[in-house]
N, C-alpha and C positions, 0 to 999 in steps of 0.2 A: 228530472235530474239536472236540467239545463241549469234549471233557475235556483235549485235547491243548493248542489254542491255542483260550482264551475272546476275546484281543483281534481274531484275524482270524477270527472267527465276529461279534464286535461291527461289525467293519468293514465286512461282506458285508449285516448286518442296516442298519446304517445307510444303504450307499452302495443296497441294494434299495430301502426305504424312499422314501428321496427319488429314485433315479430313477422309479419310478412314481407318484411326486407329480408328477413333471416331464411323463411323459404323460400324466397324467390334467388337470392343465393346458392343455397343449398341445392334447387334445382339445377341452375349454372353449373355449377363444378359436380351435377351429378348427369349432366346433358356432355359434358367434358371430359368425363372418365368414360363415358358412351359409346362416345365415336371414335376415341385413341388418340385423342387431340396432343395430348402431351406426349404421347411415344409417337406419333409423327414428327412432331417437332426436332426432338432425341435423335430419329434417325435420320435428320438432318446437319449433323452435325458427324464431323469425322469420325468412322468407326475405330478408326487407330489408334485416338486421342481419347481412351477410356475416362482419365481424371475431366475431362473438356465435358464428356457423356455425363459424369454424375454430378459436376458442378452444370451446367445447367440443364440438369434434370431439375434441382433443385430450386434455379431463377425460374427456370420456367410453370414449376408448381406454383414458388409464392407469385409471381404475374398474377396465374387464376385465379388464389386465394385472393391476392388484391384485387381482383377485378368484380370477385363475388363481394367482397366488402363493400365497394364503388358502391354494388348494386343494394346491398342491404341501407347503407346509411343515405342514396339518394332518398330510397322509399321513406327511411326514418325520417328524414331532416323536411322532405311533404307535409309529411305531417307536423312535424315544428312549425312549419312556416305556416299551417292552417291553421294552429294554435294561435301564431303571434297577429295573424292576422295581416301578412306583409304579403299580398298577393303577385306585385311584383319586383319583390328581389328576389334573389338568389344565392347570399351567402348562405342562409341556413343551410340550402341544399347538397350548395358544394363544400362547406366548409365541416357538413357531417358526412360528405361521399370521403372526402378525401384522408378523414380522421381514420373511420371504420377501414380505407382501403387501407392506409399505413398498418395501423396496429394488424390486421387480421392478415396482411401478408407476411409482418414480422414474428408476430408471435405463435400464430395457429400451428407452424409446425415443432417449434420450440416447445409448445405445450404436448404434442403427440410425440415426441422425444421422451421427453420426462415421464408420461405416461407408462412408456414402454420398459424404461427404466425401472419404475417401479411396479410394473405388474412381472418384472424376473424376481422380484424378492416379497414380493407379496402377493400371490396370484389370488386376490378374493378370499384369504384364509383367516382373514381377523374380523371378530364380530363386534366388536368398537364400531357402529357406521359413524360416530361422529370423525374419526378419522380420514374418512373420507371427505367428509361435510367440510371437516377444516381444510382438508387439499385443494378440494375442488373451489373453494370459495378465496382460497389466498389466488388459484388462478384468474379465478375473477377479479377479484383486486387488481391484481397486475395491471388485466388488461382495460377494466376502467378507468383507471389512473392514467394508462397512457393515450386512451382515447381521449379521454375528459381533458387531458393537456391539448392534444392536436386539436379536439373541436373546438374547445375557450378560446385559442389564439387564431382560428378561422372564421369564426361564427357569431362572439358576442364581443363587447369591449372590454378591455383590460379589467376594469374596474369591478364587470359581473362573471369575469372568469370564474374566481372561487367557485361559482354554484355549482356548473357545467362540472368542474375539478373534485367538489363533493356529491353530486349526486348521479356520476357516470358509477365512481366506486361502490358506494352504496349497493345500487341495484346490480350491479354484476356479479359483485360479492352474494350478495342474498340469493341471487340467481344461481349463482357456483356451487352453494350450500344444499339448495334443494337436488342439484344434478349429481351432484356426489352421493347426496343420500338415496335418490333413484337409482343409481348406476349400484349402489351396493345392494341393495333389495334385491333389484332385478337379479344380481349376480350371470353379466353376460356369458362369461367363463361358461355356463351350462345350457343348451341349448331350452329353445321355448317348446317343450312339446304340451304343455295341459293348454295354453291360453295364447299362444303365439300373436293374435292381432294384438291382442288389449297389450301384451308386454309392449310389441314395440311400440303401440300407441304411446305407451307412458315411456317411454326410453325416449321418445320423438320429441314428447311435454318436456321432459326434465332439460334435453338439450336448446328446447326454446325458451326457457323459464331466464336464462342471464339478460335476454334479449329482452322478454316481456319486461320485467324487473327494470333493465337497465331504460329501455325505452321508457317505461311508466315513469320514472323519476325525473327523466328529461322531459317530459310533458307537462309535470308539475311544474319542473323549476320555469321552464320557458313561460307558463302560465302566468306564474306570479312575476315574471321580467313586461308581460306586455301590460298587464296589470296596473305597474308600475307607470309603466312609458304611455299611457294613455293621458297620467295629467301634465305630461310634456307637449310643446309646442310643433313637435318633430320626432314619433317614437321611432322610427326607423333611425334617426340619429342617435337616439337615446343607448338601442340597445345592439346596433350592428356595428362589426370593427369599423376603424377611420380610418381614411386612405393609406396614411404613414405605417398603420398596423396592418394592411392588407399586404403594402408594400416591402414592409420588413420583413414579414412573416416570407413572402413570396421568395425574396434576395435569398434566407436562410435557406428555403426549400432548395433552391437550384444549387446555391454551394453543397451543402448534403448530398444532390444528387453527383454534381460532379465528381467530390472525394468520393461517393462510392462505385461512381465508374470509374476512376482511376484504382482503387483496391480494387476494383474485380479485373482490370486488366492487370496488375501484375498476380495476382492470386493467378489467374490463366497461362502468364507468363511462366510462371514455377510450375504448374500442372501442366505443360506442354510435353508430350512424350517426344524425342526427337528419334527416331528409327537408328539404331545403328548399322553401319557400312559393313554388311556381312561376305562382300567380297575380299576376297584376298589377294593381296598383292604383295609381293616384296618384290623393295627394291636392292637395285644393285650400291646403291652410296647408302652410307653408311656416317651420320652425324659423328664429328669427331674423332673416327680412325678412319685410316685408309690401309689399303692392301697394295698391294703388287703383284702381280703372277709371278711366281719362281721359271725365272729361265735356266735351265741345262747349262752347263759350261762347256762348251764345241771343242776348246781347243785342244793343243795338246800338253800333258801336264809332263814338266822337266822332271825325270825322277835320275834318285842318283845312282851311282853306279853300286854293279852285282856287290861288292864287297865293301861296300858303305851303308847298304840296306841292313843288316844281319845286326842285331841284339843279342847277346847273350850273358847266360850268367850261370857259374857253377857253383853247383850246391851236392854237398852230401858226394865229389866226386862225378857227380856226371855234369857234362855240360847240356845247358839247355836255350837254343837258337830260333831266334823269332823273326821273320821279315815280310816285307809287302810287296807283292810279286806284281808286274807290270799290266798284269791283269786285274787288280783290286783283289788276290783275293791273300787272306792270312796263311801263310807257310808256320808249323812248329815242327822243331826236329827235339829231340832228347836221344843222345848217341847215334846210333844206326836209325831210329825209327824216326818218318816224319808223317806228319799228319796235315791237313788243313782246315780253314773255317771259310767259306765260299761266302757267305753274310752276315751280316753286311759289310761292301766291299769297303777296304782300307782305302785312304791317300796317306802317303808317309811314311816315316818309319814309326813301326809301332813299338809300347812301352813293356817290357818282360819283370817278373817279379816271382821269387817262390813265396810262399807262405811259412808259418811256424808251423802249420798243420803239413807240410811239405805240399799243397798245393799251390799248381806254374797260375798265374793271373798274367791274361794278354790283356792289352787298354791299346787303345787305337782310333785316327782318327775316321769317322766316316761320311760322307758325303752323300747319303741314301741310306732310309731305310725302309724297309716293309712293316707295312699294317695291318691292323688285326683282319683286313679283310683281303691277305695276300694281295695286296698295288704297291708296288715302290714308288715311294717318294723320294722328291730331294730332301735333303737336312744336312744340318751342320751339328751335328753331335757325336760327344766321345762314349765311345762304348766300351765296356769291359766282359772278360767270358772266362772261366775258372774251368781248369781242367779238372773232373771228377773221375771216379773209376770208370764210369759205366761210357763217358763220354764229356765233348766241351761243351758246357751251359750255355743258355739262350744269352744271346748277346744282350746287355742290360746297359742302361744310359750311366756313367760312371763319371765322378769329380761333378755330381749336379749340384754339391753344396758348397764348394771351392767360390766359383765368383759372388755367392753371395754376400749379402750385406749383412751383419748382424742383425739379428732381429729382424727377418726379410723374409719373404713370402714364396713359397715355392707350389705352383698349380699343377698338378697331374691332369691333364687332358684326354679322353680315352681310353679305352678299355685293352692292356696287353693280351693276350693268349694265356700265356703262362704266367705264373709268381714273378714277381721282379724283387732282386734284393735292394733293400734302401742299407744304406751307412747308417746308420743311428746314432753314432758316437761322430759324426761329423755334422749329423744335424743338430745334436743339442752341444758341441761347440760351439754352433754359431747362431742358437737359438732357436731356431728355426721354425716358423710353422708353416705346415702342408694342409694342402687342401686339395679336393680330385671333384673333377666336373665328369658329369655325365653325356657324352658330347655324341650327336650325331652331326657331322660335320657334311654340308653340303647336299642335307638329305629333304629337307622341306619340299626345296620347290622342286626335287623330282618327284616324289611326293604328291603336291598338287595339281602336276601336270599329268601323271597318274589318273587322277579323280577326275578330271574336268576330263581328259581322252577317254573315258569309260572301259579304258583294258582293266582298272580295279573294281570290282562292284563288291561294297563295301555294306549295303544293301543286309545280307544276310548277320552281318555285327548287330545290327539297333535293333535291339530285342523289345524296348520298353519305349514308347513316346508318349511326350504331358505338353497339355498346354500350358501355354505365358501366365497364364491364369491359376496352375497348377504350379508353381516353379516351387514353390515352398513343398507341395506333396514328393515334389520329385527330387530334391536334396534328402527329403528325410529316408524315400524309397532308396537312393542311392547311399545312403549310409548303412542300409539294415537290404541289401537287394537279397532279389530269392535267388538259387544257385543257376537259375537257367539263365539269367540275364547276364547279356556281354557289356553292353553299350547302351544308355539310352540317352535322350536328347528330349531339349524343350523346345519345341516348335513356336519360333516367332509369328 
């Protein structure tokens, strides 16, 4: 066969070649899945930093997948080099280690992606196998074409690039062809029970057939380059790159590399979790406002005399007298009978008024009042309180729509005990709109000091906890919860 046919002895030498690059690979990343090589690695890396975990899960797979490349195209390119007959150089070997490592760590998982893709919408249910034929062999193409470029620009000179660039695609493509068509025969989807060795034997074949192929055609064309380069004076010149194209080629690869260590640190940068500060603090300042404490006023307040306090006014024949007794509290007489309102205490003289309904209306100024939770406070508000049959109404904040401004904003703060009357016809005088805050005022950080002293154990509330992991299960749980649950919480 030596002497008969040198090209299909070049063929055999090539497509051997690279397919035992292809197991010896294959072993590699299957000696690698073995011992947990890659989830060691994984859990070297912050467990906190989930996004950091599956990006490089992912660098770290394609490394292997390149490294098992490395390993397939040194073996293939041995064999190139014992076709061309260049026993001591070296580009052939490195310049097909380094093609096979690119392509097979960029693509190999990009094509198991796809894969996976399309076995959710077609799981083995169409008996077309050219459909397959033609999938499997456009992946071949691909990744011919992009081998067949890195090896031409490492391995031979510009001028026999084409070959390398036509005859990587060829034979991967044909290779791709028959593994799509094996892969659909076999139909892996169902296990092998009548023949199980011989199936995967031929599932084994079909995955080494792009290699064989691909390899076979680089044997040829390399044959017919030394072929060539033998009535040259210098075949190693002839048919190996020249310094400037080893040298360019090289520049290009380290810029490449650079830009894509710089993309994968900001890629890292954006996928960095940063922990949030789940302590709680508040502070006492406060951006933009400031407080005061309310001080008491000690001294003592000039009130005027007995018979300068008294208000009155008659109506319907009876007289009816109002005043502010030295004690804060409201005096009312009508005729013989008096009455008082003890709070909130008066300063002043207070303001008397009957009504068209004949109801007496006191207003008065006050300097304190009590809260919904029974504490006196200071305050500077006018209160007003209607005398009813049964008795005098809750003192209510009275003239709250007087100072304002047209069209001005009036905020309800807290929660009264009782109904409070508003004016209505003094609010839409002056346009008025209202608004009420739901206010716990001064209650957090007793609150938190509560929880951190353990006199509240709080414990028996959190019926439901989810992981970080789960936070999505646990908004939806919390929109739709079952009746027993109080509280639950996502545990960082």
């Amino acid at each position: 066969m030596n002497k008969q046919n040198p090209d299909l002895q070049n063929f055999f030498t090539g497509a051997l070649g690279y397919t035992l690059g292809a197991i010896a690979g294959g072993a590699f990343i299957a000696l690698v899945a073995w011992i947990g090589l890659v989830d060691w690695i994984v859990g070297l890396i912050d467990p906190d930093q989930a996004f950091w975990q599956l990006l490089g899960g992912l660098l770290i797979v394609m490394l292997f997948l390149a490294l098992a490349g490395a390993i397939l195209g040194s073996i293939g390119g041995y064999a190139l080099r014992r076709i061309m007959g260049l026993e001591h150089r070296s580009q052939t070997i490195v310049g097909s280690a380094l093609a096979f490592a690119i392509s097979t760590g960029l693509l190999t998982l990009v094509f198991l992606i796809l894969i996976g893709f399309i076995g959710l919408y077609n799981n083995f249910n169409t008996d077309r196998f050219q459909d397959f034929g033609q999938l499997f062999g456009l992946f071949g193409l691909v990744f011919g074409l992009v081998t067949g470029i890195l090896q031409a620009l490492m391995s031979v000179r510009l001028r026999h690039s084409w070959r390398l660039i036509l005859a990587l695609p060829l034979g991967f493509t044909l290779g791709g062809i028959i593994l799509g068509l094996l892969v659909r025969w076999l139909n892996p989807t169902e296990p092998f029970d009548v023949f199980p060795i011989l199936a995967w034997t031929i599932l084994v074949l079909g995955l080494l057939s792009p290699f064989f192929f691909g390899g076979g055609f680089l044997g040829f064309t390399h044959g017919r380059l030394a072929k060539r380069a033998e009535r040259e004076e210098d075949p190693s010149d002839y048919v190996l790159p020249s310094k400037w194209q080893t040298y360019t080629v090289a520049v290009l690869g380290v810029v490449l590399a650079l830009s894509f260590s710089n993309i994968l640190e900001n890629i890292s940068g954006f996928l960095q979790i940063n922990p949030a500060n789940l302590a709680s603090e508040l502070t006492p300042v406060t951006d933009g406002v400031r407080y005061s404490q309310v001080e008491l006023f000690s001294g003592d307040v000039p009130l005027p005399a007995p018979d300068q306090e008294r208000v009155s006014v008659t109506e319907a024949g009876v007289e009816h007298q109002a005043w502010c007794s030295p004690d804060g509290v409201i005096h009312y007489q009508a005729g013989d009978t008096e009455e008082e309102i003890s709070s909130p205490k008066c300063s002043g003289n207070p303001a008397l008024a009957v009504g068209s309904d004949s109801r007496v209306h006191l207003i008065w100024y006050a300097t304190e009042i009590e809260d919904t939770n029974g504490v006196t406070r200071p305050a500077s508000v006018l209160v007003e309180s209607i005398r009813t049959p049964q008795d005098w109404s809750e003192a209510a904040i009275a003239a709250i729509f007087q100072p304002l401004s047209p069209g001005g904003k009036v905020v309800f703060i807290g929660m009264p005990v009782n109904p409070v009357p508003v004016d209505i016809v003094a609010a839409q005088a002056k346009e008025a709109r209202m608004e009420t805050v739901f206010r716990y005022a001064n209650i957090y950080p007793r609150a938190l000091s509560l929880l951190d002293s353990g006199k509240i154990d709080v414990k028996p509330l959190i019926t439901d906890r989810f992981k970080f992991t789960d936070a999505v299960k646990a908004f939806n749980y919390a929109a739709n919860p079952q009746p027993r649950s109080v509280k639950l919480i996502i545990e960082m």
